[in-house]
N, C-alpha and C positions, 0 to 999 in steps of 0.2 A: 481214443480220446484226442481231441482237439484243442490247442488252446492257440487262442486269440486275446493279444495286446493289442488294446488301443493307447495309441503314444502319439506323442507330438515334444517336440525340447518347448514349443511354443502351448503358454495358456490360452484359456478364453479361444478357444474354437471349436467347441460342441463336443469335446472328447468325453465327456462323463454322463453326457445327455443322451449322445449316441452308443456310450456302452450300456448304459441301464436299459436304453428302449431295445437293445439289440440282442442282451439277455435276457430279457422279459418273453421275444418273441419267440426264440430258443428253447426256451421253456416249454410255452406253446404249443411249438411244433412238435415236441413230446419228448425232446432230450431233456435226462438230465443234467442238468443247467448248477455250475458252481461261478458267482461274479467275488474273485478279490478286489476289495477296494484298497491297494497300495498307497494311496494317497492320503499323507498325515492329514492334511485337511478334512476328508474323510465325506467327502460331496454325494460319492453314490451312496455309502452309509444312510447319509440324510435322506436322500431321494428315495430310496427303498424303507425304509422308518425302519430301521432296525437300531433295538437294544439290546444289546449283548446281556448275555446272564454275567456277565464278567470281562474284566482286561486283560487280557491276554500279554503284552509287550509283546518286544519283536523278540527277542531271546527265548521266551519262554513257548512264543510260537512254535518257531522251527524245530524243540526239541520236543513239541510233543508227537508221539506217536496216534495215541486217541483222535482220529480227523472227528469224531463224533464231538468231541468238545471243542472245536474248530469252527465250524462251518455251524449257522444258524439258519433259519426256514425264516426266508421273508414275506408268507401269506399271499405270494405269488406261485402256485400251484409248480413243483418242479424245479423251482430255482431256490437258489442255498446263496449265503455271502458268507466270506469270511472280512467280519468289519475293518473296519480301520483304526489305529491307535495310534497316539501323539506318536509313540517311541518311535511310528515307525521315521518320523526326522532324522533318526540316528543311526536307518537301517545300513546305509553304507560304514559305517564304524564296526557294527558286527557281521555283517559282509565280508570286511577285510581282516578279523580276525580267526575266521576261518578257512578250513582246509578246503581247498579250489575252489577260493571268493567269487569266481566269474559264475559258477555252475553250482552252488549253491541251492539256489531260487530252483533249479529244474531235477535235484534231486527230491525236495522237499513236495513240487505239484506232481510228483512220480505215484506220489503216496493214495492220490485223489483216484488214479486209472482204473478202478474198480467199479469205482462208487459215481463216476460223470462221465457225460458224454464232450459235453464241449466247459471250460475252464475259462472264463473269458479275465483280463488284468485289466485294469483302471489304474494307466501308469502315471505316476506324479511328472511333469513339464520340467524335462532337465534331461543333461546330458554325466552319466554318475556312475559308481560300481552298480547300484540299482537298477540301472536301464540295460547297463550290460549284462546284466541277470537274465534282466526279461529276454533281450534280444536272443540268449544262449535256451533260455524254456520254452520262446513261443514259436507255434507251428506258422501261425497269420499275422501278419501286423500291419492293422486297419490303422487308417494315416488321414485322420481328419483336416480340410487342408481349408480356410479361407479366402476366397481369391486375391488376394491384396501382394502386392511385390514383398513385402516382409515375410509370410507365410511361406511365400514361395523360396522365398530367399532360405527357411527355413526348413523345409523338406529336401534342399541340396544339400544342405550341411547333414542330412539323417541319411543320404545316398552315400555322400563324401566317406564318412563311415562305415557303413555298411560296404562300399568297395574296399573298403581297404582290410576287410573283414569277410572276405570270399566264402570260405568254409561256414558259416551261418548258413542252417537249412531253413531260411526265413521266405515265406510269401509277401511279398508286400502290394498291401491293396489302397493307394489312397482314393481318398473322396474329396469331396467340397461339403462342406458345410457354411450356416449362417451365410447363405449366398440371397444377395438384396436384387433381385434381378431388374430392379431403376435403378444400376446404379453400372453405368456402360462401363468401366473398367471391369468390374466381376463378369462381365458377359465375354466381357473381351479376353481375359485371364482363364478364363475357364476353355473356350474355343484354342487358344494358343495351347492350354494344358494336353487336349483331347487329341493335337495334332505331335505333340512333342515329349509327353511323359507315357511310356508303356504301363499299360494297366490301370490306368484311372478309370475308375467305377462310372456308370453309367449315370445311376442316383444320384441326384443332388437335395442334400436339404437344405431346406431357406428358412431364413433367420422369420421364425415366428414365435410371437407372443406365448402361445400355449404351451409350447414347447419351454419358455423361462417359466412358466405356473406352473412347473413340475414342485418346483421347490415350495410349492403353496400345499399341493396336492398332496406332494412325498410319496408319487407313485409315477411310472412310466403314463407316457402318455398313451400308451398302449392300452392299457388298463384305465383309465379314468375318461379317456377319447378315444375308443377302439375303432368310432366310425369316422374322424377328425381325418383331414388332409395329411395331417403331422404324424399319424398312426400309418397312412396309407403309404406314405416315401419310407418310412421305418421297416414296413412291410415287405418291399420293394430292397430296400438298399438288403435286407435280411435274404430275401431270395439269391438275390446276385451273389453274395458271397457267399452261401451254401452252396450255390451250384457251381461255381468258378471253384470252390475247395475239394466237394463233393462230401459235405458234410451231413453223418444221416444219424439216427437212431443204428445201435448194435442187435 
């Protein structure tokens, strides 16, 4: 089993666009596919139209053993969510009220190894006992990046980190996202990126319209635009990082 965080401490740069469309494809491709949506706001919840039979909270999450009343079928053939809840605002409070608050989060997606092939997190924009969770559970961590000197400025501080946190068996694969390509600095940031950050993905997605109609649709664009340009990079960004992980079916 594989799991893959998409994180950024930075909002608003395709991080919940590009994990829906990239566990949709996951799916797909014939893994079983489980997407946490960590984020109280609850964005891929929305995007995949899932109703829970119930609230779960964050406390009541992590002790149950039942992953069957967990994890809900989002009428995307192979993919499963386990949704999102207000509580979870307050999951670093019960984070730190237990026993090895860092490592938590990765004994709890321990429980999934049976029943998925790839786990993919939908991590809420912060830097939190939360994030150090994720960064302690996940095997990948896809790094949605906008070309802009802020973003950039903001994936140094996720390195800064991460260096000083050696022992993390973390992959780190960033991308560009929402790239305007009239717009000569993102051309220009991106070329500087390709020559000076190890491992930037090949894909680039561009800020397109159909891609924001997810939230009309409440489905990947995978699914609703399978033969769309926006389906095609999704396609593409999803090859690259299965063959760079070496991600299959068991």
């Amino acid at each position: 089993m594989k799991v893959i965080a998409v994180y950024n401490i930075k909002g608003g740069v395709g991080k919940t666009s590009s994990c829906v469309n990239l566990a949709s494809l996951s799916a797909e491709s014939g893994m079983k596919t489980l997407l946490w949506d960590l984020d109280a706001q609850g964005a891929s919840s929305y995007y995949l139209n899932t109703n829970p039979e119930f609230s779960h909270g964050t406390k009541k999450l992590f002790k149950t053993r039942d992953i069957g009343k967990i994890a809900v079928e989002t009428g995307i053939g192979g993919l499963d969510i386990i949704p999102s809840d207000f509580s979870y605002r307050n999951m670093d409070l019960f984070l730190d009220s237990e026993k090895k608050p860092k490592k938590r989060m990765a004994e709890f997606i321990s429980r999934f190894e049976k029943d998925y092939d790839v786990i993919f997190l939908d991590s809420p924009p912060s830097f939190s006992l939360v994030s150090e969770n994720i960064f302690n559970a996940a095997d990948i961590m896809l790094i949605p990046l906008i070309p802009t000197t802020l973003s950039m400025r903001t994936y140094s501080q996720i390195l800064e980190y991460l260096d000083e946190h050696r022992k993390l068996p973390l992959r780190i694969m960033p991308f560009f996202s929402m790239v305007d390509r009239r717009k000569k600095l993102h051309l220009e940031i991106i070329d500087q990126a390709r020559e000076n950050i190890p491992g930037v993905l090949k894909t680039v997605v561009p800020y397109l319209s159909i891609i924001e109609s997810m939230g009309i649709r409440r489905a990947p664009v995978t699914v609703f635009a399978p033969r769309s340009d926006a389906a095609a990079i999704f396609a593409s960004l999803w090859r690259e990082i299965a063959l760079g992980v070496k991600i299959g079916r068991r």
